[in-house]
C-alpha positions in Angstrom: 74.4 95.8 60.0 75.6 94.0 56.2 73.2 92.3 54.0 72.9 91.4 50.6 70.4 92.8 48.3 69.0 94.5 44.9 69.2 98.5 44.0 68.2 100.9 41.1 69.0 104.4 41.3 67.3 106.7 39.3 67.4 110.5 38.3 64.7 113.2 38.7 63.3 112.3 35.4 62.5 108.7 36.4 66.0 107.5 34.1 67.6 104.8 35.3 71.4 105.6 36.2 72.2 102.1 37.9 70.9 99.1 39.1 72.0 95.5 39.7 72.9 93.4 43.6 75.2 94.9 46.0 75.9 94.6 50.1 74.2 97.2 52.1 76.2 98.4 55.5 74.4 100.2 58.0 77.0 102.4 59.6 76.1 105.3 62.1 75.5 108.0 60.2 75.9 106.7 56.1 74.2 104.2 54.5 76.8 101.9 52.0 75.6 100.3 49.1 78.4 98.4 47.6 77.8 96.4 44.4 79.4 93.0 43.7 80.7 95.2 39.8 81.1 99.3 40.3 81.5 102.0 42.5 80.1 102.3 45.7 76.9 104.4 46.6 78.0 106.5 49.8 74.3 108.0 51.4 74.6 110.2 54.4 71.1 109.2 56.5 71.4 113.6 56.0 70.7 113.5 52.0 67.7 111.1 52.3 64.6 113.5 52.4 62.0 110.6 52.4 61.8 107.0 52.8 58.2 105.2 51.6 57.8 101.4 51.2 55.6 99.1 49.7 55.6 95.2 48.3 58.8 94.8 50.4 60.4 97.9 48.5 62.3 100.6 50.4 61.8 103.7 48.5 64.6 106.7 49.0 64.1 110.3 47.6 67.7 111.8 48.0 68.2 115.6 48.1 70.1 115.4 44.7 66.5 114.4 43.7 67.6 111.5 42.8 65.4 108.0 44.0 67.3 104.9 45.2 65.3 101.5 45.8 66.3 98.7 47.8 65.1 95.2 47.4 65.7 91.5 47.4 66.5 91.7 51.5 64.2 88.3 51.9 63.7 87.5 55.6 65.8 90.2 56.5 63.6 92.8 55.5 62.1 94.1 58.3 65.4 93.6 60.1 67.4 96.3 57.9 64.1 98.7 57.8 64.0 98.9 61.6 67.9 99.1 61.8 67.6 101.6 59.4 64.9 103.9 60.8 66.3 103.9 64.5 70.2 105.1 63.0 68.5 107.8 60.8 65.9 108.9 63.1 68.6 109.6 65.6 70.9 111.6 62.9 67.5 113.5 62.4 67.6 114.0 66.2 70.6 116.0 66.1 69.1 118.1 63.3 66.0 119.1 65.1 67.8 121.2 67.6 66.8 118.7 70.6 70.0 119.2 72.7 68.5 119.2 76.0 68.9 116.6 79.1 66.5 113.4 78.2 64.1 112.7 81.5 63.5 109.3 80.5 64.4 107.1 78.0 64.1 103.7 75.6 60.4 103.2 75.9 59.3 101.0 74.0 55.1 101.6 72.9 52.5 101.3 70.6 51.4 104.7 68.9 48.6 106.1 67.2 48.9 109.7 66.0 45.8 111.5 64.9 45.0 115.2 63.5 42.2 117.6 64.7 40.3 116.0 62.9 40.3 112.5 64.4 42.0 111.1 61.1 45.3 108.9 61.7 48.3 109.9 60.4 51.3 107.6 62.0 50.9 104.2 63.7 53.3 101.4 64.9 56.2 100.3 67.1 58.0 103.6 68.3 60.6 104.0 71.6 59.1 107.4 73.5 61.8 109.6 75.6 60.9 112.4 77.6 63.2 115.5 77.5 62.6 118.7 79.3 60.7 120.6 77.3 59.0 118.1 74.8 57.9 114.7 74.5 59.9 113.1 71.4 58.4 109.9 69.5 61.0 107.9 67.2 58.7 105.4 65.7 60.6 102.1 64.4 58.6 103.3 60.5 58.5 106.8 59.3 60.0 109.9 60.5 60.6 111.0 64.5 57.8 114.0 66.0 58.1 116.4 68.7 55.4 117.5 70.9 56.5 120.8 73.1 54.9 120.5 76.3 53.6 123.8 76.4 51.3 122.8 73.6 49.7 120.1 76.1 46.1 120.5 77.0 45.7 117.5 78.8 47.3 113.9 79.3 44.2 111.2 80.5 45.3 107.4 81.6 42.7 104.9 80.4 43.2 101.1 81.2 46.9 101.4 80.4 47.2 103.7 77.9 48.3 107.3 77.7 46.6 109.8 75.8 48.1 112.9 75.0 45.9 115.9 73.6 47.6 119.1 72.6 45.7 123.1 71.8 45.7 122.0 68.2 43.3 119.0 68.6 45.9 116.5 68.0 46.1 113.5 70.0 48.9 110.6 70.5 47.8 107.7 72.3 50.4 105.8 73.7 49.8 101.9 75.0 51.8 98.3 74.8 54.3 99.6 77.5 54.5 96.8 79.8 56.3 97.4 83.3 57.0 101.1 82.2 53.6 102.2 82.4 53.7 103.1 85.7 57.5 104.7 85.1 56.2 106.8 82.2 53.2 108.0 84.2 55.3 109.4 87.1 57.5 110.7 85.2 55.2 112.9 82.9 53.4 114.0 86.1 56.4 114.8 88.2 57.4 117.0 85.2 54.0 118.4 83.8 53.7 119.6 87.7 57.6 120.5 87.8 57.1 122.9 84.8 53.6 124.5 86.0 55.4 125.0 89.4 58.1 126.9 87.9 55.7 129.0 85.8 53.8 129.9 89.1 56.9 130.4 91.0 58.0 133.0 88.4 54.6 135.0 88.2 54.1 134.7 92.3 57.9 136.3 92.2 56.8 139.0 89.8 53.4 140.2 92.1 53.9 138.6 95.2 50.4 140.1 96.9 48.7 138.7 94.2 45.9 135.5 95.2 46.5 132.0 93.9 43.3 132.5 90.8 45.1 135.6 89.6 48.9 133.3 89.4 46.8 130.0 88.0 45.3 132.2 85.6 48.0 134.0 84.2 50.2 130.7 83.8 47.8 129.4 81.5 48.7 132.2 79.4 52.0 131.9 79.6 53.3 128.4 80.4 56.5 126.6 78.9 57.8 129.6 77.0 54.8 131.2 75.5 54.5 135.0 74.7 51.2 136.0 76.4 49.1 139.3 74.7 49.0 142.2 76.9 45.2 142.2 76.6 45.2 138.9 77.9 47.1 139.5 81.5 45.5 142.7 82.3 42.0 141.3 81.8 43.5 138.9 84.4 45.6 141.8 86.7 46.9 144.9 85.0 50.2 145.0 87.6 51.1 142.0 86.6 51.6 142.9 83.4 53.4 146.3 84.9 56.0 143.6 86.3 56.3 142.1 83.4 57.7 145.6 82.0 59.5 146.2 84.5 61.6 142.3 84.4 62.4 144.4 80.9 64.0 147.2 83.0 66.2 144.5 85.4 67.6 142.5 82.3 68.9 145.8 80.2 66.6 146.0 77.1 64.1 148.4 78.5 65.1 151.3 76.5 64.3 149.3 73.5 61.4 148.0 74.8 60.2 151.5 75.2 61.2 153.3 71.7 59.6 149.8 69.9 56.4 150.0 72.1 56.3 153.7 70.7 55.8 152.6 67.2 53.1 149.7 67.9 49.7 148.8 68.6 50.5 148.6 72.5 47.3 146.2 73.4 49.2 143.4 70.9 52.1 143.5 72.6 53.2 140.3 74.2 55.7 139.1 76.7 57.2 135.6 78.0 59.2 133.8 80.4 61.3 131.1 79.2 63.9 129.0 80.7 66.8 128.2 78.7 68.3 125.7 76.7 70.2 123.7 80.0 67.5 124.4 81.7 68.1 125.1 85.5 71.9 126.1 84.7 71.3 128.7 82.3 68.4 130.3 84.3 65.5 131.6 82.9 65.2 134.8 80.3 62.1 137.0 79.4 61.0 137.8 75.9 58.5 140.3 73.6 56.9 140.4 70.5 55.9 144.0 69.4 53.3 144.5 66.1 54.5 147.8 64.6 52.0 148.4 62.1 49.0 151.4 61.0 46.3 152.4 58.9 48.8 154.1 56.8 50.7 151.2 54.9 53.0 153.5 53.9 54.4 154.4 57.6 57.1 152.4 58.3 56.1 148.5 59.6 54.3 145.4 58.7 57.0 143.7 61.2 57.1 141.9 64.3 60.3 143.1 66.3 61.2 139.9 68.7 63.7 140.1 71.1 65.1 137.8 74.5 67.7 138.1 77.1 68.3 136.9 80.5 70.7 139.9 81.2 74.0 138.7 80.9 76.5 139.4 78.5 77.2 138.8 75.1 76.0 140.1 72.5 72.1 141.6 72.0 69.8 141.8 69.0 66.6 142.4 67.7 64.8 140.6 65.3 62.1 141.6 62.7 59.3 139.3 61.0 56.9 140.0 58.1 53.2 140.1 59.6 51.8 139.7 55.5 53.2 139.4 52.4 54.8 142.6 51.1 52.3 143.0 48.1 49.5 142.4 49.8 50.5 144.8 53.0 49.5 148.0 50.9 45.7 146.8 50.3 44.9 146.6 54.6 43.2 150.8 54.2 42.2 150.4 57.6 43.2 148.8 61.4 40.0 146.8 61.0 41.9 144.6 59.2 45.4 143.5 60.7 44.7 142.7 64.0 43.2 138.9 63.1 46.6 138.6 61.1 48.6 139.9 64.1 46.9 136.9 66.1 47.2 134.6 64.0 51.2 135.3 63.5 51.5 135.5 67.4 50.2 132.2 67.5 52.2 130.8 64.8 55.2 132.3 66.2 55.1 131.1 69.4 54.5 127.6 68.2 57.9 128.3 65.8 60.0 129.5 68.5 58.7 126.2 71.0 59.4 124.2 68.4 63.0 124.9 67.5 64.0 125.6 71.0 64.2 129.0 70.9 67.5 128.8 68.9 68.3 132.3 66.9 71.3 131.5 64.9 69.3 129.3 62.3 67.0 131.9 61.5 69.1 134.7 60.3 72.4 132.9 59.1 71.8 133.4 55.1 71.7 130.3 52.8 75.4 130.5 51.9 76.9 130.8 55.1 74.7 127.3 56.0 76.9 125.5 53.2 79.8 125.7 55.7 80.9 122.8 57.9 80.2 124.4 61.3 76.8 124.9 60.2 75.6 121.9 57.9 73.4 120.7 61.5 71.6 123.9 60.8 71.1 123.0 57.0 69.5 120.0 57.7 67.8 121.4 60.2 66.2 123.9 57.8 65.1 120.8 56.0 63.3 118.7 58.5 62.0 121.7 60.8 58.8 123.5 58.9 58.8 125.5 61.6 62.3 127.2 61.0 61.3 127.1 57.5 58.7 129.8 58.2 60.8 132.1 60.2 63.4 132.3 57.3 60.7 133.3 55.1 59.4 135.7 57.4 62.4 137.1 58.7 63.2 140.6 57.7 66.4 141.4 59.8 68.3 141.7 62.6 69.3 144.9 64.6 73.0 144.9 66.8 72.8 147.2 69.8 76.1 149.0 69.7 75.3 152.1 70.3 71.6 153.3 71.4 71.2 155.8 68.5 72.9 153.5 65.8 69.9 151.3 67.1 67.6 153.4 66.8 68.7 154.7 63.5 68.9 150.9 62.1 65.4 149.8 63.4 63.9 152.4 61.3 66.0 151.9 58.3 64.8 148.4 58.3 60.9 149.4 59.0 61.2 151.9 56.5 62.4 149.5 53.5 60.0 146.4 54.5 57.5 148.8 53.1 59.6 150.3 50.5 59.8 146.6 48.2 57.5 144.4 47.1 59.5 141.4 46.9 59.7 138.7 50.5 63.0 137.2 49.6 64.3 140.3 50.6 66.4 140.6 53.9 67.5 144.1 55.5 71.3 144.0 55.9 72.3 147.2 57.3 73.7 149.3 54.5 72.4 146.8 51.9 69.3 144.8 51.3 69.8 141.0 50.0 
């Protein structure tokens, strides 16, 4: 799309650099402002942070912190914003790790998206797609969202309209969607029930003799991915949880398992089942979190060691997370104090690992090696993803299984220095720190 309009670009300081009437081109992943006398502006959708509008004004904050406006479009504003929105929402796509087979797709819908709360935060236009794992909403103003499925609670039809309600209290109501009502419907049902099938399927594998309350129980715990608490399955049957160890023992990281369970508060251990990235192709693959912490802050801990594998090849490694801050690790005197923080990190980690897909190479690839080509779809995805925002500021390190005692050896190096510095930007490296 090419029309004529107005620009000023300004730098962080609110300066004006530029201004004057130029021809906008909407190409499929830049933006081209070309003006009638100077150089053109050449915008990757990638470099625009945040789009606002207002009095027929689009608003750009670019990640040189510089702000572009666009104005003057006439009738054809509304045109050029939608146009605009749908080819950088779908660049934005890319960079949100979403690249999974799409159920269903160009839905068009009415959307209203509101906070625990009951407070509205998005409204409009938006086309809704349904892909394996999550439902995705590209709304035709303001930025795409993602809602994992195994953060669902509950999806309730009322006089054609779809309302979505996740754990978190949110709630998307979806309406205006003409002959694909009915479409949409089926299609979230056949794959709600397809997933919670799967999930029982797994668990009835793992305990066979075990009667349908036990297996509908335990899948709440653990549906679409989740890491369930090992205090939560054996309140609901201890050998299922015995199962769940010995999956651990099948896939070749039992060892491990065993030496890191050593060092933790066993009860806060949790494991989960999660199929992966292509779905039925790639079969499913089972992973732990493991809370190594004690009253003594001193010991070796304050980490979360996370690890998954279906049991093929390739290489293995385990992953460590900060439960607290590093300064403020030393002041918990007592195990009174940490487990509440251990829960509330479980929880935020499994939301973190739903919502970037389970993907590990983001997390630990340092900021310099993200300035390189092959990895730029991981720079911007550091920048639209909160969620793999945490994790990089939590992450610790990451442990190679070469040899079973280097292993061990390197696990305890690491757990040894995350108490032995004060400072969170810190990453293990083995045989340096930075």
């Amino acid at each position: 799309m090419e029309c004529s309009l107005s620009y000023s670009l300004m730098d962080e300081n609110g300066q004006e650099l530029e201004k004057g009437e130029a021809q906008a081109l909407l190409e499929k992943e830049h933006l081209n402002i070309k003006p009638n006398f100077g150089e053109v502006l050449f915008i990757s959708y990638r470099d625009i942070l945040e789009i606002s509008e207002g009095d027929y004004r689009i608003h750009l904050a670019l990640t040189s912190k510089e702000k572009l406006t666009l104005f003057d479009l006439g009738y054809r504003y509304e045109d050029f914003l939608r146009a605009f929105n749908k080819l950088r929402n779908e660049i934005i796509l890319k960079d949100m790790l979403i690249s999974e087979r799409v159920r269903k797709s160009g839905v068009g819908a009415s959307f209203v998206y509101s906070d625990e709360n009951d407070e509205e935060l998005q409204r409009g236009e938006c086309e809704l797609r349904i892909y394996e794992t999550a439902i995705v909403v590209i709304p035709e103003r303001g930025e795409i969202f993602r809602v994992p499925y195994g953060y669902i609670s509950k999806i309730r039809e009322d006089d054609y309209t779809l309302v979505v309600s996740t754990e978190f209290g949110e709630k998307i109501t979806f309406s205006m969607m003409g002959r694909q009502f009915d479409p949409v419907k089926q299609a979230f049902s056949e794959l709600m029930n397809e997933l919670s099938r799967k999930t029982h399927s797994s668990l009835k594998t793992l305990l066979p003799g075990a009667n349908p309350s036990v297996i509908r129980r335990a899948a709440r715990f653990i549906k679409e991915g989740r890491a369930a608490r090992r205090a939560d399955i054996e309140s609901i049957s201890p050998d299922l949880w015995a199962e769940l160890e010995k999956k651990l023992s099948a896939i070749g990281v039992k060892k491990e398992y065993d030496f890191l369970k050593s060092l933790s508060q066993q009860k806060k251990i949790c494991i989960g089942l999660k199929r992966g990235l292509m779905g039925d192709l790639t079969g499913e693959y089972i992973w732990f979190l493991i809370p190594i912490y004690s009253a003594d802050t001193r010991e070796p801990g304050n980490a979360v060691a996370m690890e998954a594998s279906t049991g093929g090849g390739g290489g293995k490694a385990t992953y460590f997370f900060r439960i607290v801050s590093r300064k403020d690790y030393p002041h918990f005197k007592d195990l009174g104090d940490l487990p509440e923080e251990v829960d509330l990190f479980v929880k935020r980690m499994n939301h973190c690992m739903l919502e970037i897909n389970f993907r590990r190479e983001p997390i630990y690839l340092p900021d310099e090696r993200l300035e390189e080509p092959r990895y730029a779809k991981y720079k911007f995805a550091v920048q639209r993803l909160s969620s793999l925002r945490t994790l990089r500021q939590l992450f610790i390190g990451r442990v190679s299984h070469v040899s079973p005692e280097q292993w061990e050896n390197d696990v305890m190096d690491l757990l040894r220095f995350n108490v032995s510095t004060q400072d969170d930007a810190v990453r293990w490296r083995k045989g340096k720190t930075g």
